[in-house]
FIDRENSE-786166 format. One record per residue (C-alpha): chain; residue in three letters; x, y, z. Coordinates in nm, 3 decimals, always signed. Layout:
N
+------+------+---------+---------+---------+
: unit : code :       u :       v :       w :
+------+------+---------+---------+---------+
:    A :  ALA :       X :       Y :       Z :
...
+------+------+---------+---------+---------+
***
This chain:
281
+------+------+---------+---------+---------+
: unit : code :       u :       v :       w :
+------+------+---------+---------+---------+
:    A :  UNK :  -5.621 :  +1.481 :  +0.317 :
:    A :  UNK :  -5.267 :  +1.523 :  +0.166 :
:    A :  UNK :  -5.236 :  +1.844 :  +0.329 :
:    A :  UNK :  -5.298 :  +1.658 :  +0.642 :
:    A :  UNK :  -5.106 :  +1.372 :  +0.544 :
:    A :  UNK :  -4.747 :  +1.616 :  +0.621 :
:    A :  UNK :  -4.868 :  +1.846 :  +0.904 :
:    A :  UNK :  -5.066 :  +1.745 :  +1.207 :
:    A :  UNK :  -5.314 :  +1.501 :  +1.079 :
:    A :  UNK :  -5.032 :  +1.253 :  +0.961 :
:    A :  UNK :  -4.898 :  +1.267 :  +1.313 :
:    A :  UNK :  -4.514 :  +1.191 :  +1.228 :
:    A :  UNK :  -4.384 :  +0.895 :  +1.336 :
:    A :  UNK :  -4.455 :  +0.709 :  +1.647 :
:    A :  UNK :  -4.181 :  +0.612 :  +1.856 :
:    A :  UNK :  -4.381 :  +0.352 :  +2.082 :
:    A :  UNK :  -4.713 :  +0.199 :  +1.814 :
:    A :  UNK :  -4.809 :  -0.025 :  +2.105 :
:    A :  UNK :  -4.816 :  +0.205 :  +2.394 :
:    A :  UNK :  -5.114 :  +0.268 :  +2.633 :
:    A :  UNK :  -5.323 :  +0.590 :  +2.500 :
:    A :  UNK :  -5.485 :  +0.852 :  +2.720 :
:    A :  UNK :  -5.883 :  +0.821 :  +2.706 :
:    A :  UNK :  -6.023 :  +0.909 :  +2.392 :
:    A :  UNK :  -6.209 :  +1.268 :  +2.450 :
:    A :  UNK :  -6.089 :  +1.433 :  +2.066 :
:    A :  UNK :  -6.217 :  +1.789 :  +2.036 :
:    A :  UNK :  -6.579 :  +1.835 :  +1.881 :
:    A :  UNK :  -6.828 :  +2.136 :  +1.913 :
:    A :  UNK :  -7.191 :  +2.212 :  +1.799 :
:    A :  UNK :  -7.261 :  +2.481 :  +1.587 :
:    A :  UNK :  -7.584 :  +2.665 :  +1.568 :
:    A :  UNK :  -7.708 :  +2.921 :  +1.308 :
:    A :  UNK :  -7.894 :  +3.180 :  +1.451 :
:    A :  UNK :  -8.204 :  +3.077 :  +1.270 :
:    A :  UNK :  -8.128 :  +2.757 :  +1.525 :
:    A :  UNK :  -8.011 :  +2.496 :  +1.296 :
:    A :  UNK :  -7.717 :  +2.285 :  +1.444 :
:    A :  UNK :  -7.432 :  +2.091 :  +1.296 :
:    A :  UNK :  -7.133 :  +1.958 :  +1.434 :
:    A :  UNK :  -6.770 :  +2.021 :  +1.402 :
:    A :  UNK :  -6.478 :  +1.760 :  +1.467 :
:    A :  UNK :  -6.127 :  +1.757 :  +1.396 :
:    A :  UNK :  -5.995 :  +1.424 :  +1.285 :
:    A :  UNK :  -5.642 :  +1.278 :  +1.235 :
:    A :  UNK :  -5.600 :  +1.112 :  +0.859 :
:    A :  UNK :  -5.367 :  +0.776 :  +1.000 :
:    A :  UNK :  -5.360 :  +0.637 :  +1.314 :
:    A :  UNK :  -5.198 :  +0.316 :  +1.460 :
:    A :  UNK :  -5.405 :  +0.007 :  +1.498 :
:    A :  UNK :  -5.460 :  +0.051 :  +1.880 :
:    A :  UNK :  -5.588 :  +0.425 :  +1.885 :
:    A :  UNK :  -5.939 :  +0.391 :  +1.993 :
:    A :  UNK :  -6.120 :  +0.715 :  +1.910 :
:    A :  UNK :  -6.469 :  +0.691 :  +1.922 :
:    A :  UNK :  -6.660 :  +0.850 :  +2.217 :
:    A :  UNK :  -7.022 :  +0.767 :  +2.296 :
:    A :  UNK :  -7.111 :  +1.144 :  +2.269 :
:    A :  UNK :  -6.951 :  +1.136 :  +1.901 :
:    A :  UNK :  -7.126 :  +0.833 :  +1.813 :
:    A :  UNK :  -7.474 :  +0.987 :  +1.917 :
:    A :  UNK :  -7.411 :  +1.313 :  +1.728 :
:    A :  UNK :  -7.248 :  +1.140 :  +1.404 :
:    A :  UNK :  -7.575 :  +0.919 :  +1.402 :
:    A :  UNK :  -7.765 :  +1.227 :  +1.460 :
:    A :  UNK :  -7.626 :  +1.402 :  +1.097 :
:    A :  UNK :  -7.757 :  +1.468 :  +0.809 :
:    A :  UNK :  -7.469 :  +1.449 :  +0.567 :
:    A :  UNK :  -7.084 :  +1.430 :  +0.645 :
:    A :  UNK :  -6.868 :  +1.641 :  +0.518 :
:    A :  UNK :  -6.501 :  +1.585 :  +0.449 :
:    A :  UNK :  -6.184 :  +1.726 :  +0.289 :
:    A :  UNK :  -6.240 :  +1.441 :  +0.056 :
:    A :  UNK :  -6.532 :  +1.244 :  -0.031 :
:    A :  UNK :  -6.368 :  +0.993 :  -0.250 :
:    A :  UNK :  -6.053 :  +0.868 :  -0.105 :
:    A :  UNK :  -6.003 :  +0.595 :  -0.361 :
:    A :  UNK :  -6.026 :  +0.819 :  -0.681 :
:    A :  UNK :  -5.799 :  +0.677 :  -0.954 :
:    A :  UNK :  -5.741 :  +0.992 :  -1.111 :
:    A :  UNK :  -5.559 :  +1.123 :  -0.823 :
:    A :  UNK :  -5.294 :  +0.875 :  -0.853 :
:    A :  UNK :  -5.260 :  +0.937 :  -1.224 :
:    A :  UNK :  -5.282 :  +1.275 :  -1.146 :
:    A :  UNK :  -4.988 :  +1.279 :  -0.882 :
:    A :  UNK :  -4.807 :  +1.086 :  -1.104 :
:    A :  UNK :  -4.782 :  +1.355 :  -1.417 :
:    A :  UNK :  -4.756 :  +1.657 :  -1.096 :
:    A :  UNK :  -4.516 :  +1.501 :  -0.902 :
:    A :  UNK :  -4.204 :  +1.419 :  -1.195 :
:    A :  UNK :  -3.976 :  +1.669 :  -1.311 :
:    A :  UNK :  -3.682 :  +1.568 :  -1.487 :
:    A :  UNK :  -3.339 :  +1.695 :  -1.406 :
:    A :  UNK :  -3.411 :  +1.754 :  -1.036 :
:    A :  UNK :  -3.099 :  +1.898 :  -0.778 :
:    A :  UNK :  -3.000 :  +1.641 :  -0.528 :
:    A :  UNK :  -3.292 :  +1.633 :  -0.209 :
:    A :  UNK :  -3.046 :  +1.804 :  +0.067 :
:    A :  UNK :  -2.926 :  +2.051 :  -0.214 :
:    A :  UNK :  -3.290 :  +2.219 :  -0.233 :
:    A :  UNK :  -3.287 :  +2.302 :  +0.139 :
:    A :  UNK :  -3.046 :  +2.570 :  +0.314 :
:    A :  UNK :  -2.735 :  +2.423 :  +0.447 :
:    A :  UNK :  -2.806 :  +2.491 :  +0.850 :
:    A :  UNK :  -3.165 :  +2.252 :  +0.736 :
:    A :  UNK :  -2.960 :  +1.945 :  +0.607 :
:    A :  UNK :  -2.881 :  +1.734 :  +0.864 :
:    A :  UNK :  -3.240 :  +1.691 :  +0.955 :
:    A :  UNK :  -3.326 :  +1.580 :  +0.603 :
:    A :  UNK :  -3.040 :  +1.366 :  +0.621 :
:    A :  UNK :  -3.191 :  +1.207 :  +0.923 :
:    A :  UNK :  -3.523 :  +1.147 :  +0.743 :
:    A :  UNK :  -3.360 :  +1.022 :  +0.460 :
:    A :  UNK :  -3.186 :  +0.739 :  +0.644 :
:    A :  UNK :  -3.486 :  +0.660 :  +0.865 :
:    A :  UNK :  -3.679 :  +0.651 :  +0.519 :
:    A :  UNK :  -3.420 :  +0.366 :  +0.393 :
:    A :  UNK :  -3.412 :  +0.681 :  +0.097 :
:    A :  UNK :  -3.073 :  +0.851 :  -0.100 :
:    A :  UNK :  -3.078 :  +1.195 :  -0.217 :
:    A :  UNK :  -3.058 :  +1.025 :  -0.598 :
:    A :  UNK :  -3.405 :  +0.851 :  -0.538 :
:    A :  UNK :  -3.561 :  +1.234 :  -0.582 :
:    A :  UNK :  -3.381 :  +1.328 :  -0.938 :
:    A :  UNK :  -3.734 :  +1.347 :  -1.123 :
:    A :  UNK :  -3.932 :  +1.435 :  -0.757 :
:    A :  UNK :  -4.059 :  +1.780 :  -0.690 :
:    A :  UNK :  -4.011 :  +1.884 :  -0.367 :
:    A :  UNK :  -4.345 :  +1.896 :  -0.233 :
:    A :  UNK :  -4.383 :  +1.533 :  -0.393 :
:    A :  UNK :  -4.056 :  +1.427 :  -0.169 :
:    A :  UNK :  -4.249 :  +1.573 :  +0.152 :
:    A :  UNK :  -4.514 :  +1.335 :  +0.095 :
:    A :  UNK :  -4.365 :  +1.030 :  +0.042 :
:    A :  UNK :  -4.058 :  +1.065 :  +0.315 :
:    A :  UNK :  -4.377 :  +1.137 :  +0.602 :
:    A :  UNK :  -4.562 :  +0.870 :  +0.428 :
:    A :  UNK :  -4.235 :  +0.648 :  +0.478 :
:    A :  UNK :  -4.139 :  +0.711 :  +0.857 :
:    A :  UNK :  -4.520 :  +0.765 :  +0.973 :
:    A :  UNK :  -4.671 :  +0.454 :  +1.213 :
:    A :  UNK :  -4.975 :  +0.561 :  +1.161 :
:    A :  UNK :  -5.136 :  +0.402 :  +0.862 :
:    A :  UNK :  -5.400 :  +0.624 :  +0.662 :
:    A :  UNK :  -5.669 :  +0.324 :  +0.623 :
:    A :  UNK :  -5.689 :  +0.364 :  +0.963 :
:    A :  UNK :  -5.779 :  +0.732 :  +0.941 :
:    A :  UNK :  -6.061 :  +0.859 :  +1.133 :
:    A :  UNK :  -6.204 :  +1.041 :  +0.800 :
:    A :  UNK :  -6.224 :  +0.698 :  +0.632 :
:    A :  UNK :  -6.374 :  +0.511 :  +0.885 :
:    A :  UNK :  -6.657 :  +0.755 :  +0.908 :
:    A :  UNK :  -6.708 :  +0.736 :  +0.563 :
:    A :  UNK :  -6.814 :  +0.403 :  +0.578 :
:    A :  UNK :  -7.027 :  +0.483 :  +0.807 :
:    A :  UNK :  -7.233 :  +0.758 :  +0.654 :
:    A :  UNK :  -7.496 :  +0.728 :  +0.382 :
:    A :  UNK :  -7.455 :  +1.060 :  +0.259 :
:    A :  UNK :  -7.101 :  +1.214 :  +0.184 :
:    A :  UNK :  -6.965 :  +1.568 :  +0.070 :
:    A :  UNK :  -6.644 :  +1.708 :  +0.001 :
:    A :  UNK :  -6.537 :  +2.022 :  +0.050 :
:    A :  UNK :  -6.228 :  +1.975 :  -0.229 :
:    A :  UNK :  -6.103 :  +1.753 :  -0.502 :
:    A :  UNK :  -5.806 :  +1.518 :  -0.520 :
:    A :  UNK :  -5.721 :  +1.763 :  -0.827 :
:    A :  UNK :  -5.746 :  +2.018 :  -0.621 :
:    A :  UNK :  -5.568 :  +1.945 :  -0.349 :
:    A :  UNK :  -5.278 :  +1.851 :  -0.582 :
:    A :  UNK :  -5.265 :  +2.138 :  -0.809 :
:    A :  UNK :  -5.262 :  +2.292 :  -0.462 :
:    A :  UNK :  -4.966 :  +2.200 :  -0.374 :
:    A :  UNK :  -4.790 :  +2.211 :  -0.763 :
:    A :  UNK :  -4.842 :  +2.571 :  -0.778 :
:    A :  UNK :  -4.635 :  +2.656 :  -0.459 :
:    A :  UNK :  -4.296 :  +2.874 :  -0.486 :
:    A :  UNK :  -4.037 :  +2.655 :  -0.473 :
:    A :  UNK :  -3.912 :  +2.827 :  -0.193 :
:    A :  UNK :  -4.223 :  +2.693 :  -0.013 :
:    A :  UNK :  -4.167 :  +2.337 :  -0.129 :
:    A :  UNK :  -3.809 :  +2.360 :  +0.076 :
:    A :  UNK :  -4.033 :  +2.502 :  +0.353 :
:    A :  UNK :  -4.254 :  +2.195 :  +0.324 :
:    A :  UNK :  -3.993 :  +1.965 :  +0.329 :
:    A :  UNK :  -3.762 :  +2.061 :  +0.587 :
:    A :  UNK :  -4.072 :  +2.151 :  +0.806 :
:    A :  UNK :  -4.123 :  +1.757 :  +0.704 :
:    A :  UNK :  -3.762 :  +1.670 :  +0.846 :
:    A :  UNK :  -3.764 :  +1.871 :  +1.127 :
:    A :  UNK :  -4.090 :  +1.763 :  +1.231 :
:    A :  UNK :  -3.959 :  +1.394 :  +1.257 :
:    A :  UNK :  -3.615 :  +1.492 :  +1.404 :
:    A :  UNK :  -3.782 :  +1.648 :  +1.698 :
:    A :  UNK :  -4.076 :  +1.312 :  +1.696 :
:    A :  UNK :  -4.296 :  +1.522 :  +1.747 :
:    A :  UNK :  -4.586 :  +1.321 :  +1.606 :
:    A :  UNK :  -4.616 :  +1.136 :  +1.922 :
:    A :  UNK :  -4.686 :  +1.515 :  +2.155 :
:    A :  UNK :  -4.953 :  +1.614 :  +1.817 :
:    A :  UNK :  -5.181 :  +1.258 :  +1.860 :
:    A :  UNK :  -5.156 :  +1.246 :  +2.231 :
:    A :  UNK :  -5.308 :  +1.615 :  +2.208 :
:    A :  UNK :  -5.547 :  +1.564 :  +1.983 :
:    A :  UNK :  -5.672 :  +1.192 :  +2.121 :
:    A :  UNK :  -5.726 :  +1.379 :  +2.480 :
:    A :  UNK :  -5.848 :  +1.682 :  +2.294 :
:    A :  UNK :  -5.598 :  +1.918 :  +2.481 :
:    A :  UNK :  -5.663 :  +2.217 :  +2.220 :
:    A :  UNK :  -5.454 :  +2.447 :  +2.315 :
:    A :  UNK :  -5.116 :  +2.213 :  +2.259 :
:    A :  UNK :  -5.279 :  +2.080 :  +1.968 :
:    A :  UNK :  -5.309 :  +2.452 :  +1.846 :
:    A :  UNK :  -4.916 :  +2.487 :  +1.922 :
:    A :  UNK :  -4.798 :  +2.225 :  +1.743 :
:    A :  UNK :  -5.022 :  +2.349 :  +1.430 :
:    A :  UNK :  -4.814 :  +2.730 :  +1.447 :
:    A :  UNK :  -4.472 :  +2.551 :  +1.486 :
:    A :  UNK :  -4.520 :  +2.303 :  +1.196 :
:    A :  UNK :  -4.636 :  +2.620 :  +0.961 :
:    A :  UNK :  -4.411 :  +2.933 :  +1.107 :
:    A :  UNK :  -4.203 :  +2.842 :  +0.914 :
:    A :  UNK :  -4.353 :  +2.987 :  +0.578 :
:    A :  UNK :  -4.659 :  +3.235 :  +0.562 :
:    A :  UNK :  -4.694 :  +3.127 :  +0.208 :
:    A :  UNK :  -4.750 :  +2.751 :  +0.307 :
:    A :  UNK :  -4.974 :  +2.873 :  +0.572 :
:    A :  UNK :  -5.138 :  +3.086 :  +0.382 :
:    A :  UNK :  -5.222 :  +2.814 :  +0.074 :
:    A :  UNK :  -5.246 :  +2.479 :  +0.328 :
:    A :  UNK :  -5.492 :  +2.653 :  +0.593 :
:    A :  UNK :  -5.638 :  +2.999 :  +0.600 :
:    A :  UNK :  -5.705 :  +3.030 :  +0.196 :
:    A :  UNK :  -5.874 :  +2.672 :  +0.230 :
:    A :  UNK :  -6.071 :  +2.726 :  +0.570 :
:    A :  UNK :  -6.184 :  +3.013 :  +0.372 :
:    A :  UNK :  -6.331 :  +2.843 :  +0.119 :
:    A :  UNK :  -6.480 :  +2.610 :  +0.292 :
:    A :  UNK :  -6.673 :  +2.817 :  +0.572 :
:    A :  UNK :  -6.949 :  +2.969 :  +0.340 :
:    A :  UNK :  -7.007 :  +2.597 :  +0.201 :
:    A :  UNK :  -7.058 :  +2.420 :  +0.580 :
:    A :  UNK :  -7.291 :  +2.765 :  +0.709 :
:    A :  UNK :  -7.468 :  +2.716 :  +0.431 :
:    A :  UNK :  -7.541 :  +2.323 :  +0.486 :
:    A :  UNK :  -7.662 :  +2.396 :  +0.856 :
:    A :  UNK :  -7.862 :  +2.732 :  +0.800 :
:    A :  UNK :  -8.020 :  +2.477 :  +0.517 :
:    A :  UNK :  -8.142 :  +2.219 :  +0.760 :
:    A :  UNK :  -7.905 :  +1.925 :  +0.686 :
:    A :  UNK :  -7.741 :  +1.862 :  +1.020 :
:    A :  UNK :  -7.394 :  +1.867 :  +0.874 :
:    A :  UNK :  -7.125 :  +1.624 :  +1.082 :
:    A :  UNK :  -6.831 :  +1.848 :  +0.922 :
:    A :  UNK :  -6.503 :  +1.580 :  +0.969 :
:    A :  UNK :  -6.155 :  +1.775 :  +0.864 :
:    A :  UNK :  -5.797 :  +1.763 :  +0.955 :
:    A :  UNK :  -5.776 :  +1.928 :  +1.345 :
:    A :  UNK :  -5.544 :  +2.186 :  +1.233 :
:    A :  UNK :  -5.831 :  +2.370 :  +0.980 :
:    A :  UNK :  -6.055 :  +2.352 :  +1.329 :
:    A :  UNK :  -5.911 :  +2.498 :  +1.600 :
:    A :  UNK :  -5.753 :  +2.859 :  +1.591 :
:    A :  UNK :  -5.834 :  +3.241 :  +1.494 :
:    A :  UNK :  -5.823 :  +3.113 :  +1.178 :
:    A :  UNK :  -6.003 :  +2.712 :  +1.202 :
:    A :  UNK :  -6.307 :  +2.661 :  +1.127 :
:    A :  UNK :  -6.488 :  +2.734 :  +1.488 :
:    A :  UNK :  -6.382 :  +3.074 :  +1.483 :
:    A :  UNK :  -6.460 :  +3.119 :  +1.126 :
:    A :  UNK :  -6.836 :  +3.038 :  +1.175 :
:    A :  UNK :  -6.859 :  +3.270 :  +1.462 :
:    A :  UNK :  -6.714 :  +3.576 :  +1.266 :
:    A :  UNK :  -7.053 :  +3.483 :  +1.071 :
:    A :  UNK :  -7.267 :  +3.451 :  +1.370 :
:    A :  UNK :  -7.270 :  +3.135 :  +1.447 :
:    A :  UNK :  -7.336 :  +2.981 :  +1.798 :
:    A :  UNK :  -7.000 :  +2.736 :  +1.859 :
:    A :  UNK :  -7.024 :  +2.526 :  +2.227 :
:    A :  UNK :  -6.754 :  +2.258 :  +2.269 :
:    A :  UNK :  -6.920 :  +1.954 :  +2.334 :
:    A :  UNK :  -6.648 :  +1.744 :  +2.364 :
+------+------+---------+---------+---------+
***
C-alpha cells in the first residue's frame, strides 16, 4: 500500500478531479492450477477521486464468487504503523530536501515543493523516502479512503495479507540512500510531467500495455528500488497466492497494478509455475 501510495497506484496528481472517465473495464484475469482450482487476479489503484466508478458487473460476480481476499495489507487502520513511521521516518540533522538529489533533478523537486505549499527546511529530521511519501500524499487528488483495496475490504468476510505495515516500512528504511534520492526525484518528476492522469486513465480502461509503460518509467530509474518495491516482493508473494488456489479457497488476490502486469507481475509469475492465466477482463 505505501509502495503503491508513490508509484502507480497513488496515481499523481489529477489535473481535472471532475472530468468524464472512460468506461470502467480495469484489468482482471482467472487463474487456474492445473489440478483445476481457480482464483482471480486484479490490479487495483490505492486512491482514487470521488467520481471514478470502478466496479464492473463481471468483477462483482467473481469478487462474490471468492473465497478469501487477499491484499498487500489486511489491516489498513493498524496503529502501530503510524507509531511505527513515526520512530522510521525522523532523523535528526537532515541536508536540505533539494540538496539530497543531483543538481540537473532540482528543479522538479522544487516544483513539487511549491505545489506541496512545502520548504526544503520542513524535511531537516525527514528521511528521504519519508519526504517521497508525504510530498505524493500532498499533491495527489486522489484520496486513499477511496482506494479500491479498501472498499473491497469492506466487502469481504474473510481477509489476508500478503505483508505487514512493519514490513512494508522497514522496507523502505533499509534502502541505500542513493535509492531514497531515486525515490524522491522519481516522486518529483513523476508530478512535473502529471503523469498520474495517463497511469489512472490506463488502468480504469485496463489498457495494459500503457499501464505496463508507465510502471518501467516510474522505476528505470533505480534497479535497486525496482528490485526491493516489485520483483523481491512479487516474489514473495507468488508461492503464498498458488498455494491458496491449489488449496481450494478461491482466492480474489487485490494488489497494486504495477505487481500484476509484466515479466515480472504476478500473472506471469504464476505461469512460470504452471498456472493457467486467461484475462477476463
Amino acid at each position: 500500500m505505501i509502495a503503491g501510495a508513490l508509484w502507480l497506484a497513488g496515481c499523481g496528481a489529477l489535473s481535472e478531479p471532475d472530468r468524464d472517465w472512460p468506461d470502467a473495464s480495469p484489468a482482471m484475469w482467472e487463474i487456474t492450477a492445473p489440478s483445476g482450482e481457480v482464483g482471480w487476479i486484479f490490479g487495483t489503484v490505492h486512491a482514487l477521486p470521488d467520481d471514478v466508478d470502478w466496479h464492473t458487473p463481471l468483477l462483482d460476480e467473481k469478487f462474490a464468487q471468492a473465497g478469501v481476499l487477499v491484499v498487500e495489507v489486511a489491516n489498513l487502520d493498524d496503529p502501530a504503523g503510524a507509531s511505527l513511521y513515526a520512530d522510521l521516518s525522523e532523523t535528526p540533522g537532515q541536508p536540505a530536501l533539494t540538496r539530497r538529489v543531483d543538481p540537473d533533478e532540482r528543479d522538479a523537486l522544487r516544483q513539487l515543493l511549491d505545489d506541496a505549499g512545502m520548504e526544503d527546511d520542513d524535511f531537516s529530521r525527514i528521511e528521504s523516502w519519508a519526504a517521497a511519501m508525504m510530498l505524493s500524499g500532498k499533491v495527489r487528488t486522489g484520496d486513499p479512503t477511496n482506494g479500491v483495496d479498501r472498499a473491497l475490504i469492506d466487502e469481504a468476510d474473510t481477509v489476508v495479507g500478503l505483508e505487514t505495515y512493519v514490513e512494508q516500512l522497514t522496507m523502505f528504511d533499509t534502502l541505500s540512500s542513493e535509492a531514497q534520492s531515486d525515490l524522491l526525484f522519481g516522486v518529483a518528476r513523476s508530478h512535473q510531467a502529471d503523469s498520474g492522469d495517463g497511469m489512472l486513465l490506463a488502468w480504469i480502461a485496463g489498457q495494459e500495455d500503457e499501464l505496463a509503460g508507465h510502471v518501467n518509467d516510474t522505476l528505470q530509474l533505480s534497479p535497486e528500488l525496482r528490485r526491493v518495491l516489485l520483483t523481491d516482493r512479487n516474489e514473495r508473494w507468488t508461492p503464498r497466492i498458488a498455494a491458496k488456489i491449489e488449496g481450494g479457497r478461491k482466492p480474489f488476490v487485490a494488489v497494486g497494478a504495477g505487481h500484476v502486469i509484466g515479466e515480472d507481475g504476478l500473472v506471469a509469475l504464476l505461469e512460470q509455475r504452471s498456472f493457467a492465466a486467461r484475462r477476463i477482463q
